[in-house]
Each structure stands twice: as C-alpha cells, then as structure tokens.
C-alpha positions as CSV (number, residue, x, y, z in Angstrom):
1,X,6.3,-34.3,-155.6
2,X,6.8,-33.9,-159.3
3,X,10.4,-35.1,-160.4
4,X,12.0,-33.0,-162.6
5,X,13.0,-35.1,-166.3
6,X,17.0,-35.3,-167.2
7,X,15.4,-34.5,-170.6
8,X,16.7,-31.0,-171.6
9,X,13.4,-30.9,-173.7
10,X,11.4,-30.7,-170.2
11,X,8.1,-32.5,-170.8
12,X,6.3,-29.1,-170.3
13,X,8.3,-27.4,-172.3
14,X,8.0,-29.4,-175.4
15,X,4.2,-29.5,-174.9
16,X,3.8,-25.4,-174.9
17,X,6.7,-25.3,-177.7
18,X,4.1,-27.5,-179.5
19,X,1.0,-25.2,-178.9
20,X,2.7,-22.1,-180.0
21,X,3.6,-23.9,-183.1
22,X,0.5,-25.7,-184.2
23,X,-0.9,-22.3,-185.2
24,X,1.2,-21.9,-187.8
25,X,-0.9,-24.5,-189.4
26,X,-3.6,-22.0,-189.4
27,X,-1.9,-19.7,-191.7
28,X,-2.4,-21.6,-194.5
29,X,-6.2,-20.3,-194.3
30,X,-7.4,-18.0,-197.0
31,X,-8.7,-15.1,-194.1
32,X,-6.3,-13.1,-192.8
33,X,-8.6,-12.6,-189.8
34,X,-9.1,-16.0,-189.2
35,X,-5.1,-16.6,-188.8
36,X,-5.2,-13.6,-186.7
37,X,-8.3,-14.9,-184.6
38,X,-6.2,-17.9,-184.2
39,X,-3.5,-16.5,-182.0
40,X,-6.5,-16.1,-179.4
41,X,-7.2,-19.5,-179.3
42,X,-2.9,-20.2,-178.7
43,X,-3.2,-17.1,-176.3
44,X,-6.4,-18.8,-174.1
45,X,-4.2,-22.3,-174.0
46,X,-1.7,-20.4,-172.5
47,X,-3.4,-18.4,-170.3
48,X,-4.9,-21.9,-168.7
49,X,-1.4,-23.1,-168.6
50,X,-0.4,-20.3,-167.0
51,X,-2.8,-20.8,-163.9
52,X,-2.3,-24.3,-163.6
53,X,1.2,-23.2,-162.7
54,X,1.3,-21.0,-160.3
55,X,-1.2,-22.3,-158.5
56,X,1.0,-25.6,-158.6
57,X,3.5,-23.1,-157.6
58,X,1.6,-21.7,-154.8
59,X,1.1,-25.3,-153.7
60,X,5.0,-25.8,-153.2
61,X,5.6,-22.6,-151.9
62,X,2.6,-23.4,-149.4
63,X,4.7,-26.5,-148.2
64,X,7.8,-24.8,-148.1
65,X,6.5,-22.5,-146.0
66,X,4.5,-25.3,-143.5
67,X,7.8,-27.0,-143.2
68,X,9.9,-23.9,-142.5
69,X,6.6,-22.9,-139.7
70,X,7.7,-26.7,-138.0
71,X,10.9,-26.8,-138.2
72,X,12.6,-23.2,-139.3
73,X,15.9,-24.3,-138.1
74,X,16.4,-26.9,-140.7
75,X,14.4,-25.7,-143.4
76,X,15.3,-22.2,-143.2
77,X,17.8,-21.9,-146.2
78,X,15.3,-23.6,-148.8
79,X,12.7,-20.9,-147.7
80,X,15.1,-18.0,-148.1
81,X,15.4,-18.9,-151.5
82,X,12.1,-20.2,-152.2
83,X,11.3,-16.5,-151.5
84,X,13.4,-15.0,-153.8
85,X,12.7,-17.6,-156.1
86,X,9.1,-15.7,-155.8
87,X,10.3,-12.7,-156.3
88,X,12.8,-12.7,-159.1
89,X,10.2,-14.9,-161.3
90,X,7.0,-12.4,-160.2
91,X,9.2,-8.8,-161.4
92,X,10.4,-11.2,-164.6
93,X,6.6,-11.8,-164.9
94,X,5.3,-8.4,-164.3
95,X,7.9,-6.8,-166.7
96,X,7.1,-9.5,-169.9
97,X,3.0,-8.0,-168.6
98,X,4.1,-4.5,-169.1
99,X,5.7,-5.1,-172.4
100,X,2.1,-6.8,-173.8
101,X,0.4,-3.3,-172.4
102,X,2.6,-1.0,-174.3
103,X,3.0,-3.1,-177.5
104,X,-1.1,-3.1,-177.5
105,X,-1.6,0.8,-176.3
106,X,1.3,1.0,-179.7
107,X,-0.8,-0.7,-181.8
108,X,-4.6,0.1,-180.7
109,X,-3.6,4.3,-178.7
110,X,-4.0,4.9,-175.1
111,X,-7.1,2.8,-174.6
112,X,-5.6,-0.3,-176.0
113,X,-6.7,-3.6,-174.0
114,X,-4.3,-6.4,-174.6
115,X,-7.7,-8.5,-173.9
116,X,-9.1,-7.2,-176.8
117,X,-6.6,-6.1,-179.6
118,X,-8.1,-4.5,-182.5
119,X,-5.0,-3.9,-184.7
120,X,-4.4,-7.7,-184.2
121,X,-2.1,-7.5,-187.9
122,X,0.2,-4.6,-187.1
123,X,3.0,-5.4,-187.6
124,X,4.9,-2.4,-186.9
125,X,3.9,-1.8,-182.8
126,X,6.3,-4.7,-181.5
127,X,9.2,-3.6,-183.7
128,X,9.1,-0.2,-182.5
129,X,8.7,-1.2,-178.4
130,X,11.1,-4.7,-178.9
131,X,13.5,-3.1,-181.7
132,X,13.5,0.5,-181.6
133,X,17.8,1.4,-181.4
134,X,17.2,4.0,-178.9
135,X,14.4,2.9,-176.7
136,X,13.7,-0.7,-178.1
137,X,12.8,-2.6,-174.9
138,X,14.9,-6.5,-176.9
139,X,18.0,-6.1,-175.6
140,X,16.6,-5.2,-171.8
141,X,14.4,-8.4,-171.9
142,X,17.0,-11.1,-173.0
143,X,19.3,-9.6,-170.5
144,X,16.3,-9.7,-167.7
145,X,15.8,-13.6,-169.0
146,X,19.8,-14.4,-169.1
147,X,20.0,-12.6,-165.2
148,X,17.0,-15.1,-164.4
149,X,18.3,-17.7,-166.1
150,X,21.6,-17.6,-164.2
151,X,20.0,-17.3,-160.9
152,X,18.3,-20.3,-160.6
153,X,21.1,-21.8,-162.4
154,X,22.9,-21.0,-159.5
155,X,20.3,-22.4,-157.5
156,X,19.4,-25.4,-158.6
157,X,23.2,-27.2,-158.1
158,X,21.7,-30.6,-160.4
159,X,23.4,-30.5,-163.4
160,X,21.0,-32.4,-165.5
161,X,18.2,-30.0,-164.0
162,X,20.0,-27.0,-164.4
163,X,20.2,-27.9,-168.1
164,X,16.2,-28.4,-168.2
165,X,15.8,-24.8,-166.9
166,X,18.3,-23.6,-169.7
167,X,16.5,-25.2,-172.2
168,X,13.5,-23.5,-171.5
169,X,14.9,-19.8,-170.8
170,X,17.0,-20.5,-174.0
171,X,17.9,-16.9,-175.8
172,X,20.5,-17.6,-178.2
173,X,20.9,-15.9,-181.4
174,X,18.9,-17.6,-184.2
175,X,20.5,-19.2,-187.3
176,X,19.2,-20.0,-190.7
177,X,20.8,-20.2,-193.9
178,X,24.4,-17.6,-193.7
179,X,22.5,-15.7,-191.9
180,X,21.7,-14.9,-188.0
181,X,19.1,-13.2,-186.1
182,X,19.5,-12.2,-183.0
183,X,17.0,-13.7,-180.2
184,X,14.7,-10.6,-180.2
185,X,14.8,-9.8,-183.8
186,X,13.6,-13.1,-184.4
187,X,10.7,-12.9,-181.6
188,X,9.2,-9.6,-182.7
189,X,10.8,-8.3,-186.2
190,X,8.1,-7.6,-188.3
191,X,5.5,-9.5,-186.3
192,X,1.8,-8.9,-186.0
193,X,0.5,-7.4,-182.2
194,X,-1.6,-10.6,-182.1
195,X,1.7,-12.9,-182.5
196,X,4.1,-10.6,-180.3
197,X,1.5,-10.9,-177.3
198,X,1.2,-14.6,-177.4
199,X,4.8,-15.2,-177.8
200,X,4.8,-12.8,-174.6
201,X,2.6,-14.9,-172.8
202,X,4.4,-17.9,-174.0
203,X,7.5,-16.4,-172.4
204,X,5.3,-15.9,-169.0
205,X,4.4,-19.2,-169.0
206,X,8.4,-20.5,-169.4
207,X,8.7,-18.2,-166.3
208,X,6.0,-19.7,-164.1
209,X,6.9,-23.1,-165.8
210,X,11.1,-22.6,-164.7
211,X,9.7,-21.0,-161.5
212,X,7.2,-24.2,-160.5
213,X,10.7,-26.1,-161.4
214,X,13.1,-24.6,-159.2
215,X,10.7,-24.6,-156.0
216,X,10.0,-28.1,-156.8
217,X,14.1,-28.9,-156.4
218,X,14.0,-26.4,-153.1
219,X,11.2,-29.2,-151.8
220,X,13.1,-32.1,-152.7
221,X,15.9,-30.8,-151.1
222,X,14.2,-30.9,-147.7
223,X,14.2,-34.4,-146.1
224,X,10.0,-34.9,-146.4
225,X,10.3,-37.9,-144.4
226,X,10.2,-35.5,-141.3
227,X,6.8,-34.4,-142.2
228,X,3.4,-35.4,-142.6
229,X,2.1,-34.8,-146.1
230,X,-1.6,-34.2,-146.4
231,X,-2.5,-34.6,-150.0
232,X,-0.4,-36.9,-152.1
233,X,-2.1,-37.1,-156.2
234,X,-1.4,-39.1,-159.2
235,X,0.4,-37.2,-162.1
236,X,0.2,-37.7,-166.0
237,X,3.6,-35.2,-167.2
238,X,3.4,-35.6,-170.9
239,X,6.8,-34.7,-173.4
240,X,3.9,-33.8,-175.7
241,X,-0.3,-34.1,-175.9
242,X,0.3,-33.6,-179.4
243,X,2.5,-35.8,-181.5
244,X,3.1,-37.0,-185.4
245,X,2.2,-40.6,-186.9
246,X,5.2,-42.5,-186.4
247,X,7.0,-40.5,-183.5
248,X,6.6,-42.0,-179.9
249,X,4.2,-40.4,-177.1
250,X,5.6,-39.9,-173.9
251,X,4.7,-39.1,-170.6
252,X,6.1,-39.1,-166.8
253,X,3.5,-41.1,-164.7
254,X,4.4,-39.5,-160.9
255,X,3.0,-39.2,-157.1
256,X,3.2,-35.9,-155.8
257,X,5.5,-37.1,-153.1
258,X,7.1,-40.5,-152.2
259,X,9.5,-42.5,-150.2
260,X,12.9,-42.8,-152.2
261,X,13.2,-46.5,-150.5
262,X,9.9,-47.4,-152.3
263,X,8.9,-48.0,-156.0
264,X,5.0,-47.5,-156.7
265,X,2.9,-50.2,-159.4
266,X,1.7,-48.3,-162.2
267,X,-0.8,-49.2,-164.3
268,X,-1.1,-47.8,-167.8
269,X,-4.3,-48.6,-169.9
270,X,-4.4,-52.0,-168.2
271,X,-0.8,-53.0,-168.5
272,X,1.9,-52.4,-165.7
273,X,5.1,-50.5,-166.1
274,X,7.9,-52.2,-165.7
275,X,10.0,-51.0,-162.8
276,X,13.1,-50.3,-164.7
277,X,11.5,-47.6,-166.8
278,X,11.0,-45.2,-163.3
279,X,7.7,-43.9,-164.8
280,X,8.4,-43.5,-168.4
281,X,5.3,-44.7,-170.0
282,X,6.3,-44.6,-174.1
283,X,4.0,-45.5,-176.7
284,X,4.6,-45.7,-181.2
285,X,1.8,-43.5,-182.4
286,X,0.7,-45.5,-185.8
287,X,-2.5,-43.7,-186.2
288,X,-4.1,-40.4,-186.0
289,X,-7.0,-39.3,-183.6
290,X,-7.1,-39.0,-180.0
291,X,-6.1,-41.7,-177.9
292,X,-7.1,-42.0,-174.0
293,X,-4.6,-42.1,-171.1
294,X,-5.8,-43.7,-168.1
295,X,-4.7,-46.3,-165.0
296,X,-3.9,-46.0,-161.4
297,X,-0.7,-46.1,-159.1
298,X,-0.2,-47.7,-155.7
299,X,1.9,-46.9,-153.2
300,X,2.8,-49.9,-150.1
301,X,2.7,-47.9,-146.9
302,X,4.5,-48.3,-143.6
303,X,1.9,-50.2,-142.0
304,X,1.4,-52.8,-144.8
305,X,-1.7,-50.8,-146.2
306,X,-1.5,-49.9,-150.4
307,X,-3.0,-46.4,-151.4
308,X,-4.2,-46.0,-154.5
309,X,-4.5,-43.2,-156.9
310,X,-6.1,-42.8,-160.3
311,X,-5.4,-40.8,-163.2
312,X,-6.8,-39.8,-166.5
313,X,-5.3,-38.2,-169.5
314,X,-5.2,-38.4,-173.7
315,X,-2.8,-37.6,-176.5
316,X,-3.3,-36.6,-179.6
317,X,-1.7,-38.0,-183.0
318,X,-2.2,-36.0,-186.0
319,X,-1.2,-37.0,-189.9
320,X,3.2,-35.6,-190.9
321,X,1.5,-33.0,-193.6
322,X,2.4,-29.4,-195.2
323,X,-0.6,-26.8,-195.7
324,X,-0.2,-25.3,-199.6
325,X,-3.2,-22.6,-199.8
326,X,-2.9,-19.4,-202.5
327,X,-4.6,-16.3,-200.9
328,X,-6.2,-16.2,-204.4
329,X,-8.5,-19.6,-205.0
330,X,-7.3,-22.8,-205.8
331,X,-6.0,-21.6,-208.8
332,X,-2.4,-20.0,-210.5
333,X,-3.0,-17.7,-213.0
334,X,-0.2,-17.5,-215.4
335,X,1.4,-14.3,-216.3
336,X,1.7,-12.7,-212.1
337,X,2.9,-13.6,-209.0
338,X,0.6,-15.8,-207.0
339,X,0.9,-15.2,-203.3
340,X,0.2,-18.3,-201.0
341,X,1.5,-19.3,-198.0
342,X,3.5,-22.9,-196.8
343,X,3.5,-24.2,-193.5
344,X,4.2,-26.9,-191.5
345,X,2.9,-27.7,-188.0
346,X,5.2,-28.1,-185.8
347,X,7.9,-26.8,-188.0
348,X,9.5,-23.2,-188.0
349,X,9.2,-21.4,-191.5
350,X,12.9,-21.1,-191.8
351,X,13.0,-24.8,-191.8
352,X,10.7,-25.3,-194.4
353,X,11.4,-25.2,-198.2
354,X,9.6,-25.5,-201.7
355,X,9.8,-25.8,-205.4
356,X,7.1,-25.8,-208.7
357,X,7.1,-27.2,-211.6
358,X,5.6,-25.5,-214.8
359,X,7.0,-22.3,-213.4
360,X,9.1,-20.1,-210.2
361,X,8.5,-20.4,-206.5
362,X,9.9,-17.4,-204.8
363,X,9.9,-17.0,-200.9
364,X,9.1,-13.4,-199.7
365,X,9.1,-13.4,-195.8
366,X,6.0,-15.8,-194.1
367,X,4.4,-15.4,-197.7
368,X,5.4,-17.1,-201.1
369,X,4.9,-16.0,-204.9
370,X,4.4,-18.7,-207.8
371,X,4.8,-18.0,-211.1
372,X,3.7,-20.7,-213.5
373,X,4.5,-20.5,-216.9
374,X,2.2,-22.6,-219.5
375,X,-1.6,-22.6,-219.3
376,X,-3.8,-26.1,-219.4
377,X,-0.7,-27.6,-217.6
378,X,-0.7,-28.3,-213.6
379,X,1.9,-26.8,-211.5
380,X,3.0,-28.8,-208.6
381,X,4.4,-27.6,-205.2
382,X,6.4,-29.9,-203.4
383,X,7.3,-29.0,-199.6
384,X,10.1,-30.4,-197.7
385,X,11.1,-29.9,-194.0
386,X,14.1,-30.1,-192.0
387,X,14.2,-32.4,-188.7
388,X,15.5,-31.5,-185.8
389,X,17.7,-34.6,-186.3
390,X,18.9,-32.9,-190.0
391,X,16.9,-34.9,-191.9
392,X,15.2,-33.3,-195.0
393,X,11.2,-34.9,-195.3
394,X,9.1,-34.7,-198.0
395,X,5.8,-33.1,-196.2
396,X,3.3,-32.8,-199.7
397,X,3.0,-32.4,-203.3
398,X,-0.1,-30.6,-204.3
399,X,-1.4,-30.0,-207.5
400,X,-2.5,-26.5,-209.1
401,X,-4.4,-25.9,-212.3
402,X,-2.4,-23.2,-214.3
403,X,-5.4,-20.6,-216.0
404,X,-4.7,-17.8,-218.4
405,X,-6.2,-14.4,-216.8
406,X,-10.0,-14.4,-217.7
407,X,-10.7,-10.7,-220.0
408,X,-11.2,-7.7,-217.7
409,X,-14.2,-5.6,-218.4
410,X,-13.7,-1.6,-219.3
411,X,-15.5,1.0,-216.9
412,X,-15.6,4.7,-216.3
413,X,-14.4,5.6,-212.9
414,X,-16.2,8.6,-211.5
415,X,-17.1,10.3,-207.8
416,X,-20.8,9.7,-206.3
417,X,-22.5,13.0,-204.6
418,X,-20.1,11.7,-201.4
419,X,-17.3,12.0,-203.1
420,X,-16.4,8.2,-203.3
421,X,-15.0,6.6,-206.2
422,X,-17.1,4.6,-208.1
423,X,-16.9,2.3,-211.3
424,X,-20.0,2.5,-214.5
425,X,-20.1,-0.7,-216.4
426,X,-23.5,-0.2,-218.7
427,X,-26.5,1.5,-218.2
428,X,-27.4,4.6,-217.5
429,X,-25.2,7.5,-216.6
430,X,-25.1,11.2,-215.3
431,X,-23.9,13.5,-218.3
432,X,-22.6,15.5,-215.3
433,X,-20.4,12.3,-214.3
434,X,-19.7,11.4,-218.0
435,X,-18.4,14.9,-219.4
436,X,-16.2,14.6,-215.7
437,X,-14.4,11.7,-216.7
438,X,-11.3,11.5,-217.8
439,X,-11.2,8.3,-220.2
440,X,-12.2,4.2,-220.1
441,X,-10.2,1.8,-217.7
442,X,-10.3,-1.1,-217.5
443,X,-9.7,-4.4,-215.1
444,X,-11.1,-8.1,-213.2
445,X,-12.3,-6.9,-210.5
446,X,-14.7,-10.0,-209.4
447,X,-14.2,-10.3,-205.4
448,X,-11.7,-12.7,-206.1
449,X,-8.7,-11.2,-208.1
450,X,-8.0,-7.3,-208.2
451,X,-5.7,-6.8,-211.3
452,X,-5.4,-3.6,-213.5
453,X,-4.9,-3.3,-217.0
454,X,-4.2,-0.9,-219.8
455,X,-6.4,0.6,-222.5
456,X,-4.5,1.0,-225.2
457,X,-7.4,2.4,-227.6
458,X,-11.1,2.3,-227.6
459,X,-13.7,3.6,-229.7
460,X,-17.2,5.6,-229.0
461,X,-20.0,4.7,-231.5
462,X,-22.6,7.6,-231.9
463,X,-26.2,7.6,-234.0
464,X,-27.4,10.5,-236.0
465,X,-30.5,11.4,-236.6
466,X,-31.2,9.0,-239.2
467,X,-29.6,6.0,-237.4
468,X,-26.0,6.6,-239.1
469,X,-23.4,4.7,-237.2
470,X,-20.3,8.0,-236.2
471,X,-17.4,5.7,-234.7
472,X,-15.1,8.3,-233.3
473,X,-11.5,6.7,-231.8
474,X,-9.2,7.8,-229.3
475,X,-5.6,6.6,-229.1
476,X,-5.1,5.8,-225.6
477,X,-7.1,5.2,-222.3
478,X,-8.5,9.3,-222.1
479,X,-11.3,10.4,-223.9
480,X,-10.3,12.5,-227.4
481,X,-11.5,16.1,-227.9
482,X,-13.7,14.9,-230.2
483,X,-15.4,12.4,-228.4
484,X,-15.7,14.8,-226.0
485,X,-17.6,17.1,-227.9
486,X,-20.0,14.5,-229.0
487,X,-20.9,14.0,-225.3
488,X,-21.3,17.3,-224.6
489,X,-23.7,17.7,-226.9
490,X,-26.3,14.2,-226.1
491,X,-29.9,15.0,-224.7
492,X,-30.9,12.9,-221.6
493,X,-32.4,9.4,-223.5
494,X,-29.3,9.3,-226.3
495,X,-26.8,6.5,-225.9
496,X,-23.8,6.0,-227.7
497,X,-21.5,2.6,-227.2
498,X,-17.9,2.1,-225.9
499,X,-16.4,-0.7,-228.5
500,X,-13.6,-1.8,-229.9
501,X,-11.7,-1.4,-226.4
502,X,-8.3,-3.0,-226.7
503,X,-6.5,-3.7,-223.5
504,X,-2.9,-5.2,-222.2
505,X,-2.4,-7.2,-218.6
506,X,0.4,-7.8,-216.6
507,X,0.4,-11.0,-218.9
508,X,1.7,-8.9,-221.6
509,X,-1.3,-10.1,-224.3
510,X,-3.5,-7.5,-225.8
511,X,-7.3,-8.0,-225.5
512,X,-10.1,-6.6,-227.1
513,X,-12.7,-6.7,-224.6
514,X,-16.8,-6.5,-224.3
515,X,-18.7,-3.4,-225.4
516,X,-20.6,-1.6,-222.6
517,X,-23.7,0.7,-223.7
518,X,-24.1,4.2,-222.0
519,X,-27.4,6.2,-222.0
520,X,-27.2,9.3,-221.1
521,X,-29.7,10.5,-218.1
C-alpha cells in the first residue's frame, strides 16, 4: 500500500499546491478572458485529481471492508472508523460542493451552472457568500475544516503523519507585510467566481487527498500478512511533476502492499536505488523540458519466485522567470499610470516585489501602475521574489520604451436614430445631429489606449458666397452662439472646417490637433 511521506509537504500536496499556482503565470496575458479561461484548465486538473482519489479511496475502503467480511473480530475497530472516516470527509465534501453552487447561482442568478460560469470575473459573488458579516458562509467553513482536521488528527496516532494531514488542511491566518488576513479573507476577498470555484475544488481535492491518507493508515494498521492480496501495483508519488531549474525532483517509488521483513530492487531510468534511500528517487533538474520517469520494482516472494512490476512517469522542469506584461502594448506612455500585471509561477503575489527606473512603480491589489517620467529613455522593471527559505531572488529585468502620448483627434459626439452614442470625425453630417451637439471633444481612442482630453478652444472656418474665409472662435470645448447661428443657417452641400483645435491631456501639454472638414447633408 501507499506509505505515507514524514514530509509535512506531502508529495500530493505540494504537486496540487503547484497546479493551483502555475496559473498565476497566466495572468500576465494581455486578455482578461484568457486569464479567466485559464482557471478551467486548473479546475479540469483538479477535477481529474479528484477521481483518481476517491476511486483510490474506494479501493482501500473496498479492502477494509474484505478484511473486516474475513475476519470482523480483528478488524473491526479499523472499519468503524474507516466508516466514519467516509462520512465526515463525504459531508466536508458535499458542503465545500454547495458553497461552489451558491457562489455561481450569486454570480450568474438562479440558473447558474458552476460547469459553465458566465460571470467568470465577478468579483463581488464570493465575498458576499464567504464574507458577508451576517450570513458569510468563511467562518463556518474553516471551522468545518479545523473540526475535520482534528478528527483524523485524532485518528491517525503517527505523529509525523498527523503533521502531513495538518499540512494539508492548514487554515491559519495569512501574513504579509504588518498586516494579516485572516484564512478566508484571503481565499475569497475580492476574488473572481472563476478563482473562488477552483480554489473550492482545490479544497475538495485536500479533502479526498487527507481522506485517501487516513484510510491508508487504517489499512496499515491491520496485520495484511493474514490476508491474501489480489492486486499489488507499482507506484510513482511525486513531491512535484513540476519543478524550477536548479531545485531537485522527487518522487516516492512504492508497491501497493509489501512485507515489512522485505526490501524490493528498484530500478530508476536504468539505474538501481540504493536501499538506504527506502524509495526516494531524487534527481538536480539542470535543464528545462520534460523529462521521462520510467523502471520496474521486484519483489522476492516466499517461495523464492521475484514479481515484477513496471512503472512509467515524467517531470517537468521549467526556466526560474517573472512575467512583466502592461494591459496596454509593450509600451509606457509617459504622463499616466500604466497598468500591468507581475507574476511569478509558483510564487504568491504577496511575495513578490518590484521597482522602475525612469519613473514610479505602484502596487494596486493583483494589478500594478508605472509611471515613467522622461520620454526616448527605457524604463526597467526589475522583479524580485521571496523563497520559502527567506531568500530574496532576482526573477527579471525587462525593458520598456517610454513614448510621449501620440495627439488625439477632435470629434462631435452625437446619438444615432437608436439612440446610441456615436463619434463624427470628417465627412458628412446630419444638420439635425450637428445643430444637436453640444461642442468638439476630443481624445486617442485607437483600440489600443482610451484616454480623454480637453478642448480648450477651437475654431469653425465658414465661406461666403464669394469664397471669403469667416473664422468664428469659441473659448472652450461647446459650440459659441455664434457658431451656432452660422450652422443653423448652412444648406445641405455647405461645409465649414473645425481648426485651430487646442487640446490638454492627462500629460498636462497643450496640443493643437488636426482639422476635420464637416459637410453638411
């Protein structure tokens, strides 16, 4: 049967810790959706963990009950509380189920399907179901968790494995900085629906993962060697399938069930453990890419026969690096706050901090805002990260070109026949639409930046009959009585010209912009 690692990091644990976190990665991505979409992919990983577990779980609990059916006298207190191992970890389950349901039916109404969330960035649902002072479901849940918790430390009487199972149903208060948050607040304050759900189903899986673990001591406790064991496998139990250039892979290589008196040969990629390392097969990752996993173990049996059993695995090494994306382009403009967002995989955001040069770096929860401050010179983002050890690493430095705004163009805003607002930028123009309007505005609006300024004064140039230039100016953004007048009185086919259009950006410098040519229809 499995054994159970000393490590408080439990191999499982670490690995599903890692999943949840390498997402974060993805939030450096220019999309919103696509960081959203991403959650889904955590959310499917998950999901597949979370079958592999209980029917691993069932597994046990099938042996359990086949030994307490041969020999109910001896086995009889492990299956008592196999059983309510069962059904303490199924109501924990169910309840952490429920909680997905409402925070959806929150986000999406009454027809909300947590398999298909549509307000995936809400980020109001799970504070007002986890949060809420009156009704917020937080404080219920970590006590549900610590009550589980407790049980099967109860239960399981190892000391080193009790602190395994602690590890993963940990629900202590968060710290970072002065500050603290407590264990809820920092699950589901201000987080999207798509985020709250798979950290929901994360917390299902720690469930089925702590349940699988406690049966698995309930087996060991009972004296196998009374029993015939019908199916014995080979088992690859990584730490981690995903690890950093210059950390160590490692993995627990195990039988299903074995004699105590009797030490199995493993083979590991064509090399044999030594005994002394008790299936601990450790490796340096110096490389990124995916590496394969794959040997056999055999077991001597009674009657001087060896069984054999192969396995197959793989681990994955990826590069120690920091994502620096602005939601804009890969450009700082110089003059506004630049949002873009910093992340480490595999690091929490708290962890993680930055500085510029040429300029300010501000952190504003997940997101950041740069400010550089001279244009023509490059702005540089360094990102460092803090260990678990304490250590302070230098993840990246990545280099920005610093641009001055580009000149916005003026426009007449005015409502189409549907009542939408629209923007004219030349051509020609209802005289209905034109004698509406209040005045010119003006801004870049290019798909790509979305910033307003200020029209300080423009001018409209008119033509006589003889071809006489009648400049008329207006001292502010709205049209002048004057100019007004003029428009009233154009025939359909007359044009006049918007010039002279000074305008001021959140830069602070005053432009004067293009001219835009109206003809009346």
């Amino acid at each position: 049967m499995p054994q159970l690692s000393n490590n408080p990091n439990s191999p499982r644990q670490k690995m599903i810790n890692l999943m949840y976190l390498v997402f974060i990665a993805m939030m450096a991505l220019n999309v919103s959706s696509e960081v959203l979409d991403g959650f889904e992919l955590v959310e499917g990983s998950l999901r597949t963990t979370i079958d592999n577990s209980s029917k691993r779980n069932q597994i046990v609990s099938g042996e359990l009950d086949t030994y307490y059916q041969t020999n109910p006298t001896k086995v009889k207190e492990w299956y008592e509380k196999g059983q309510q191992v069962k059904k303490s970890s199924d109501s924990l389950y169910n309840y952490l189920q429920e909680l997905k349901v409402r925070i959806v039916k929150e986000a999406d109404g009454k027809d909300g399907n947590v398999n298909d969330i549509v307000h995936k960035d809400d980020i109001e649902a799970s504070s007002q179901i986890m949060l809420s002072p009156v009704t917020g479901e937080g404080k219920k849940l970590k006590r549900s968790i610590d009550n589980y918790r407790k049980f099967l430390g109860e239960l399981v009487t190892d000391p080193a494995k009790t602190k395994v199972l602690e590890a993963s149903l940990n629900t202590e208060s968060v710290r970072s900085g002065l500050t603290t948050r407590s264990w809820q607040e920092s699950l589901f304050e201000n987080m999207p629906v798509a985020a709250a759900v798979t950290m929901l189903t994360k917390l299902q899986s720690d469930v089925r993962y702590a349940e699988g673990e406690a049966l698995n001591y309930l087996l060991s406790s009972v004296d196998v060697g009374d029993y015939r064991v019908n199916q014995i496998t080979a088992q690859v139990i990584p730490q981690s399938q995903v690890v950093m250039r210059g950390s160590q892979y490692e993995a627990n290589i195990v039988l299903s069930a074995v004699d105590s008196t009797k030490r199995p040969k493993i083979v590991v990629n064509g090399t044999e453990l030594p005994e002394a390392n008790k299936g601990m097969f450790r490796v340096t990752a110096s490389s990124s890419g995916t590496f394969p996993l794959k040997g056999y173990i055999e077991m001597p049996g009674s009657d001087g026969s060896v069984m054999r059993r192969d396995f197959v695995s793989e681990y994955f090494v990826t590069e120690p690096t920091a994502t620096v994306a602005p939601t804009l382009m890969n450009v700082l403009y110089a003059g506004i706050a630049n949002p873009i967002r910093i992340a480490v995989p595999g690091i929490a955001s708290s962890q993680i901090t930055a500085t510029m040069t040429n300029g300010t770096l501000t952190r504003h929860g997940e997101l950041w805002e740069a400010r550089p401050s001279r244009v023509g010179m490059e702005a540089v983002v360094s990102v460092n990260a803090r260990m678990a050890d304490g250590r302070s690493v230098e993840m990246a430095k990545t280099s920005f070109r610093v641009r001055a705004l580009p000149d916005p163009l003026p426009y007449i805003e005015y409502k189409d026949a549907n009542g939408n607002i629209r923007k004219f930028k030349g051509g020609q123009f209802a005289k209905r639409n034109l004698v509406e309007a209040d005045g010119i505005k003006a801004a870049i609006d290019d798909d790509l930046l979305n910033v307003t300024y200020s029209v300080l004064r423009f001018e409209l140039t008119f033509f006589d009959s003889m071809g006489n230039a009648i400049p008329e100016v207006s001292d502010g953004s709205n049209f002048s009585q004057r100019q007004k007048d003029y428009i009233r009185r154009l025939s359909k086919g007359k044009r006049f010209y918007i010039t002279r259009v000074v305008a001021k950006g959140p830069d602070g410098i005053e432009r004067t912009i293009p001219t835009i040519e109206v003809i009346v229809n």
